[in-house]
C-alpha positions in Angstrom: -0.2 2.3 11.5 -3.7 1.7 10.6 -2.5 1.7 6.9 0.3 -0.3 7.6 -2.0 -3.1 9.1 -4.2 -3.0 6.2 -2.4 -3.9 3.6 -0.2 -6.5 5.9 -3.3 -8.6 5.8 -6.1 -7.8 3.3 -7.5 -10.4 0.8 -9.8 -10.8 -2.3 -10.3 -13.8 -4.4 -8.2 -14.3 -7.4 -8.8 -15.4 -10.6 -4.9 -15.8 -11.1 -3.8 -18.5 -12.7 -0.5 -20.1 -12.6 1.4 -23.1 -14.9 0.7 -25.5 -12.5 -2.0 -27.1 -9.8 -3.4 -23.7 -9.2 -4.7 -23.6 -12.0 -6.8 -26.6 -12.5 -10.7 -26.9 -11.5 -11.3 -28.4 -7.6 -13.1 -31.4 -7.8 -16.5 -32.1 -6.2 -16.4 -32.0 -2.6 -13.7 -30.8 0.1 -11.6 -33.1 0.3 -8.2 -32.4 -1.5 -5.8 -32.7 1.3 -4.1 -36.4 1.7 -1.1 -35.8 4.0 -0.6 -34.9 7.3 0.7 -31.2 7.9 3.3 -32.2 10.4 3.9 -35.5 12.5 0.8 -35.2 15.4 3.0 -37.3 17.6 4.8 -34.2 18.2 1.5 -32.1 18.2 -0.2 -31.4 22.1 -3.0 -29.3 20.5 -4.3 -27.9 17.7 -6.5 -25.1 19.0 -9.9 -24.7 16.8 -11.2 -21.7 14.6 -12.2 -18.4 16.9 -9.6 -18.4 19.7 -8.8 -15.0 21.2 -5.9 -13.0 21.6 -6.1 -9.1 21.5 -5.2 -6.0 20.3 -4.1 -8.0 17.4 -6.6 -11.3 17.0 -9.3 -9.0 19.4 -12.0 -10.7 16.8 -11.8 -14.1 16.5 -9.2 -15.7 14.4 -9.6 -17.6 11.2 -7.2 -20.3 11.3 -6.2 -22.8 13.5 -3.1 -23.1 15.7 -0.6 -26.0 16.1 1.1 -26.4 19.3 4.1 -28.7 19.7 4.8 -30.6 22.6 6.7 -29.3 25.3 9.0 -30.5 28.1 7.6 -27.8 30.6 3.5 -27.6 29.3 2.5 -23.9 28.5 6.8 -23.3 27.8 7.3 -22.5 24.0 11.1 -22.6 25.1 11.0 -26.4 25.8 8.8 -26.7 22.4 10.0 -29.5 20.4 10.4 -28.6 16.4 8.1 -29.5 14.2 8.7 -30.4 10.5 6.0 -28.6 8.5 4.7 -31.0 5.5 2.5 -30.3 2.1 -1.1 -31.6 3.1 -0.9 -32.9 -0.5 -0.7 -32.2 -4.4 -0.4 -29.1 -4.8 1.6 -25.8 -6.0 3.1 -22.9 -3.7 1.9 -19.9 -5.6 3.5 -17.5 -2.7 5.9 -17.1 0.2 6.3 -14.0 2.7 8.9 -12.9 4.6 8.9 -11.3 8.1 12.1 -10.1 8.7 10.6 -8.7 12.5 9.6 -11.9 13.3 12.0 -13.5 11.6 9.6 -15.8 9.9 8.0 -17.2 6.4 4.7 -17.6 5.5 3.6 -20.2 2.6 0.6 -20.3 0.3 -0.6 -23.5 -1.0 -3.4 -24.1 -4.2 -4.3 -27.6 -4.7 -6.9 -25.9 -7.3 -7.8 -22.9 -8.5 -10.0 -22.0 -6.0 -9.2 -23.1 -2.8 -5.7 -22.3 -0.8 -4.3 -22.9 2.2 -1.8 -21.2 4.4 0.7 -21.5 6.8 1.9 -19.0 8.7 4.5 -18.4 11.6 7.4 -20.8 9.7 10.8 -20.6 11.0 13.3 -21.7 8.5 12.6 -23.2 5.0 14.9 -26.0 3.6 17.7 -25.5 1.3 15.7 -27.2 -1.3 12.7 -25.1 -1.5 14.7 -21.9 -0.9 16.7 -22.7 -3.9 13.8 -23.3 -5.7 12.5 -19.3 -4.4 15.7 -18.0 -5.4 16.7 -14.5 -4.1 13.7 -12.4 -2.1 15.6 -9.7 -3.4 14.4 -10.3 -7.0 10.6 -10.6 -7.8 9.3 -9.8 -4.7 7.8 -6.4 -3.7 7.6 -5.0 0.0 4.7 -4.2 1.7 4.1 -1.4 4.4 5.5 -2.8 7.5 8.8 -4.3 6.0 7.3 -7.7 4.7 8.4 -9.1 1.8 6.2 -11.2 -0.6 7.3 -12.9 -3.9 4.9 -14.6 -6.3 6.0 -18.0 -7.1 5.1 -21.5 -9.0 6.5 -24.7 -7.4 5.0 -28.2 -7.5 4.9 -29.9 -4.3 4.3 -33.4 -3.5 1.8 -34.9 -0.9 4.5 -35.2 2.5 7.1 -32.9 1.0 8.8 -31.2 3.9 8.7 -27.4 3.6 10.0 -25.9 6.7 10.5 -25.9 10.5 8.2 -24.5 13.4 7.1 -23.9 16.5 3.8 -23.4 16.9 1.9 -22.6 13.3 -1.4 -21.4 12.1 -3.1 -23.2 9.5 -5.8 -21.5 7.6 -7.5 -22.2 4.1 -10.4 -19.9 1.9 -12.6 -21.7 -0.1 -14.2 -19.5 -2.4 -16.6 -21.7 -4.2 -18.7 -21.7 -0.7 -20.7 -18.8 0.2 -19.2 -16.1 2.4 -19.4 -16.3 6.0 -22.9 -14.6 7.5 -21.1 -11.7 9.0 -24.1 -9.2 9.6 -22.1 -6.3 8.1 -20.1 -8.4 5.3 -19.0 -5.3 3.8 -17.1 -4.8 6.5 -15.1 -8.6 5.4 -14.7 -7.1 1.4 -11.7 -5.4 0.1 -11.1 -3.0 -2.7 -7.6 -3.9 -3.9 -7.6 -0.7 -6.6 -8.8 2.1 -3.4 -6.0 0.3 -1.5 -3.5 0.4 -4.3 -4.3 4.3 -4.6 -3.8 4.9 -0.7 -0.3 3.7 -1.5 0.7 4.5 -4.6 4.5 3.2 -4.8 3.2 -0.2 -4.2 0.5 -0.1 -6.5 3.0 0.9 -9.1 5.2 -2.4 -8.0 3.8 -4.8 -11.1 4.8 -7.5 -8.3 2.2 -5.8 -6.4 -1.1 -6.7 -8.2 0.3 -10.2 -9.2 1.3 -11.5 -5.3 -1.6 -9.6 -3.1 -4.5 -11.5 -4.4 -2.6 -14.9 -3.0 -1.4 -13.9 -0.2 -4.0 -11.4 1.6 -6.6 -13.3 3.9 -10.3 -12.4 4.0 -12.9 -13.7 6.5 -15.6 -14.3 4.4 -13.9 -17.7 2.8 -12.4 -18.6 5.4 -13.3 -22.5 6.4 -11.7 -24.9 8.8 -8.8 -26.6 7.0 -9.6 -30.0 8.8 -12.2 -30.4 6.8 -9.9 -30.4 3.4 -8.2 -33.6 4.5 -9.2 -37.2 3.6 -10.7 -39.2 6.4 -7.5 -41.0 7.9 -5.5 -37.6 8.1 -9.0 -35.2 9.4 -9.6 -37.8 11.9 -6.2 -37.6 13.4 -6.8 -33.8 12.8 -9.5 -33.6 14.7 -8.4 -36.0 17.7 -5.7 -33.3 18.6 -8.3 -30.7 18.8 -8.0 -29.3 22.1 -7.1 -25.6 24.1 -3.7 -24.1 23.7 -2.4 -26.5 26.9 -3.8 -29.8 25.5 -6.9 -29.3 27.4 -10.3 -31.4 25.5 -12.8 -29.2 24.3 -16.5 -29.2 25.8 -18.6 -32.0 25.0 -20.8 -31.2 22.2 -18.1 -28.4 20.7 -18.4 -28.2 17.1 -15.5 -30.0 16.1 -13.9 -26.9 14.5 -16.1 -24.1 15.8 -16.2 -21.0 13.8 -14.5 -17.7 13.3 -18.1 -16.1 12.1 -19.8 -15.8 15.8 -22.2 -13.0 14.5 -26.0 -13.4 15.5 -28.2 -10.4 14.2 -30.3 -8.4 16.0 -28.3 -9.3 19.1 -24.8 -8.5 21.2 -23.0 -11.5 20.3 -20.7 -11.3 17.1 -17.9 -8.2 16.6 -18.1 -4.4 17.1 -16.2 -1.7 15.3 -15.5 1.7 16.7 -16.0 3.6 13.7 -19.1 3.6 10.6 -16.5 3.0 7.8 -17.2 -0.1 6.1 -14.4 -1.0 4.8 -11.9 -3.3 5.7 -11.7 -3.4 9.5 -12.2 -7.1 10.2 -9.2 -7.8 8.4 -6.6 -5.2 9.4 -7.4 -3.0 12.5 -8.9 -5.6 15.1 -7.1 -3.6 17.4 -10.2 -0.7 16.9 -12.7 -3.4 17.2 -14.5 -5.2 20.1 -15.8 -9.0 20.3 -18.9 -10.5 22.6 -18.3 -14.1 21.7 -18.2 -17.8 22.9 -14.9 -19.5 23.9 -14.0 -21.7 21.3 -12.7 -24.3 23.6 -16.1 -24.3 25.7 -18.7 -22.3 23.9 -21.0 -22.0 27.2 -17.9 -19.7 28.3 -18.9 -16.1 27.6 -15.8 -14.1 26.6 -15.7 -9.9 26.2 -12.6 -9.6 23.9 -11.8 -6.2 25.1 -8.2 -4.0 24.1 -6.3 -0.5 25.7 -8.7 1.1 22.5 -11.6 0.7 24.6 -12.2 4.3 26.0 -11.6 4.4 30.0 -10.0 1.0 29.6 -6.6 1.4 32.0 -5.2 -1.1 33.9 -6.4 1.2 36.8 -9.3 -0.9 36.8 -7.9 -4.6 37.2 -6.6 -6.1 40.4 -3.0 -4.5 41.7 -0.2 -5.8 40.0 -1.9 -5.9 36.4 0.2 -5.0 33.6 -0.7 -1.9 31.7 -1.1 -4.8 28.6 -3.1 -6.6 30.8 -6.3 -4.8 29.4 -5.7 -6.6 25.9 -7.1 -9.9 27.2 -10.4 -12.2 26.6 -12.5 -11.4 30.1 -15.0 -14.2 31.5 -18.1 -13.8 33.7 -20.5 -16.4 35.0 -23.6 -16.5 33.3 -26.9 -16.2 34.5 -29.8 -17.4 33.0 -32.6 -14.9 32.0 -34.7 -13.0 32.8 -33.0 -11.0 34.8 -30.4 -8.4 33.3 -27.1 -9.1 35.0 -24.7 -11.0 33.3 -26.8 -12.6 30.4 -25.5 -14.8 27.4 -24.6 -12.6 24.3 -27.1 -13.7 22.2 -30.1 -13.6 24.2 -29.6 -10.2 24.0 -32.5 -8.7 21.9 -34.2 -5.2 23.2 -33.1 -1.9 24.0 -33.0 -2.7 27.8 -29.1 -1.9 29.5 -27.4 -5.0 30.6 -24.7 -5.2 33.5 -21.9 -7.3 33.8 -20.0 -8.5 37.0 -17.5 -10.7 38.8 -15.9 -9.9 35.3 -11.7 -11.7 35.4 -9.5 -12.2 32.5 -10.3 -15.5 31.2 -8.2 -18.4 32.9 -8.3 -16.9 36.3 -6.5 -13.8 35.7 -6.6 -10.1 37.3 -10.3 -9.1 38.2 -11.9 -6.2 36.7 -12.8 -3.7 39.0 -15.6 -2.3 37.3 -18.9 -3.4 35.8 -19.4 -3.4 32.5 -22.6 -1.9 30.8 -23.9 -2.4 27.3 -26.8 -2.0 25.1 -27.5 -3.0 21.8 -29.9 -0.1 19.8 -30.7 0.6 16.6 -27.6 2.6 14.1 -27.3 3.3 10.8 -27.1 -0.3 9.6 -30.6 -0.7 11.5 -32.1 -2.5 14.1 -29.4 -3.8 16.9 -26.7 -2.3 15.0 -25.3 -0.1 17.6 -23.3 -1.3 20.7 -23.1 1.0 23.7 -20.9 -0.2 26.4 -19.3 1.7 29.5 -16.8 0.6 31.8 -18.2 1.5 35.7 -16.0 1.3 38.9 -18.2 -0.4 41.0 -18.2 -3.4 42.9 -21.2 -5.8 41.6 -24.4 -4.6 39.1 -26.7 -4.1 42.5 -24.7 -1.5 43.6 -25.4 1.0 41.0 -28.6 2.2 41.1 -31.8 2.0 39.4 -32.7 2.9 36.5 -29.1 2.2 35.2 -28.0 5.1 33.0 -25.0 5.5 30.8 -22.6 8.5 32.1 -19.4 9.7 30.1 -17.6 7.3 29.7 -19.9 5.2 27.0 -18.4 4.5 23.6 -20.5 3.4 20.4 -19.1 0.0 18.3 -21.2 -0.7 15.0 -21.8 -3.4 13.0 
């Protein structure tokens, strides 16, 4: 599985170049994007860069989320259906095809080096598909069932392109320096290693041609808002909101960030294992996250998943689902110095740190259990080892001093 999920979403930077726009220098600056990506009077929210949502986004995610309205709020069944536009000149260099889903994803160059992507498309119109032809021919299949089909089609500023519910809008720039993950090897790929774990699709001459477009990596990724002229990215950026149309915090960065790193500290993303390679971009499901809420960055969020040894619905309030335990968990923060419930990043010795009154963000279950950590010194170096154990207790001043670690603690790494 953890193969699977690795070549369902890796990414490098590609040098490809295609007949069309995708092949043509990017001008100076960002802004390349001149058209709307769907009509925002049928938009509630478009939730910002770093939102939450384990096993499978347990690290935050790298693209933003369009929500349509809805005649019951928080019901994607009363979701109205959104027309999906081109944000502008440009040339679709790839489409996907989920048959689990059932869904499409599109890739979009206005230049050779950046592209944009949408993902989570329901149906595609008759022109463009005609224009695809067959995903039988052309295309090669990934692990997992996905289909993926190099392509080279022109597409004009407001041309319609498909139909969705909610969609996720991300873009890689890869003129701009990678993202400051501490461990950026961790945000590379090796397409050739990859290609040799699986070596019917590295046979596939489809194979080498399509995955360099269509693979995302974190170390490019930017906010797409920030692409778009300055009539469109305002209106962009007045839907910015949470999931339910709820503002964000006054004094949010207008996109926030995916990258929530800060070295020599807790705050950023953890990994269970010392491999280097890959895991921020295909197994987030083996990986931990101590970040800010993206909505309200004061919000201190554990993005916790079932992976986390000990980690059973056992410990939530009766009447938790056993998936329950792949959630974003919230906390009220206490100022320093104390060491009960202190903000990620003020976290800087080798001193244990409790955590109580811990809920699933949003007012969900309670966790019935403190939560332990400690950031040490690994093999990356200082602060590069988590420790963190999961305690059935009910508040940090009930365990007793000097807090220890017992069995049940588990190492994450940088």
């Amino acid at each position: 599985m953890r193969n699977v999920l690795l070549l369902a979403a890796l990414f490098i930077s590609s040098n490809v170049a295609t007949a069309g726009t995708a092949s043509l220098a990017c001008p100076k600056g960002d802004t390349v994007f001149t058209s709307l990506p769907a009509d925002l009077t049928q938009v509630s929210a478009i939730v910002p860069l770093g939102n939450l949502n384990p096993a499978g986004h347990t690290t935050p995610t790298r693209h933003i989320y369009v929500y349509p309205k809805m005649t019951t709020p928080g019901d994607l069944s009363t979701a109205v259906t959104l027309k999906v536009l081109s944000p502008g000149k440009a040339e679709l260099v790839a489409v996907e095809y989920h048959p689990s889903a059932p869904d499409w994803s599109l890739h979009i160059k206005p230049c050779k080096d950046i592209s944009l992507y949408y993902f989570h498309i329901k149906t595609l119109p008759t022109a463009l598909m005609t224009a695809i032809g067959s995903m039988a021919v052309g295309s090669v299949t990934f692990p997992g069932g996905m289909l993926a089909k190099p392509v080279s089609i022109d597409l004009a500023a407001g041309q319609f392109v498909g139909t969705a519910k909610t969609f996720d809008i991300g873009l890689h720039d890869f003129r701009k320096t990678p993202r400051p993950f501490v461990n950026q090897a961790r945000y590379k790929v090796d397409l050739p290693v990859l290609f040799a774990a699986f070596p019917a699709l590295g046979a596939d001459p489809v194979a080498p041609v399509v995955a360099p477009r269509i693979i995302p990596q974190a170390l490019y990724n930017r906010c797409a808002i920030d692409y778009f002229t300055p009539a469109p990215g305002a209106a962009l950026t007045a839907k910015l909101a949470d999931f339910d149309g709820a503002p964000l915090a006054s004094g949010t960065p207008r996109c926030h960030s995916h990258m929530q790193d800060v070295l020599n500290t807790a705050q950023g993303n953890w990994w269970n294992d010392l491999d280097p390679v890959h895991d921020a971009l295909f197994q987030e499901e083996f990986a931990i996250a101590l970040v800010n809420w993206n909505v309200t960055p004061t919000v201190q969020l554990f993005s916790l998943n079932e992976n986390v040894p000990g980690f059973t619905s056992a410990l939530l309030d009766p009447g938790a689902s056993p998936d329950d335990v792949n959630s974003s968990f919230e906390f009220p923060v206490r100022e320093g110095p104390q060491r009960t419930n202190r903000r990620f990043a003020e976290i800087t010795d080798d001193a244990l740190y409790c955590y109580d009154l811990v809920r699933i963000h949003r007012g969900g279950p309670r966790l019935n259990a403190v939560i332990l950590l400690q950031v040490t010194a690994g093999p990356g170096g200082p602060r590069t080892k988590l420790n963190i154990e999961l305690v059935r207790t009910s508040r940090c001043p009930a365990l007793p001093l000097p807090w220890t670690f017992g069995s049940g603690v588990a190492a994450y790494y940088r």
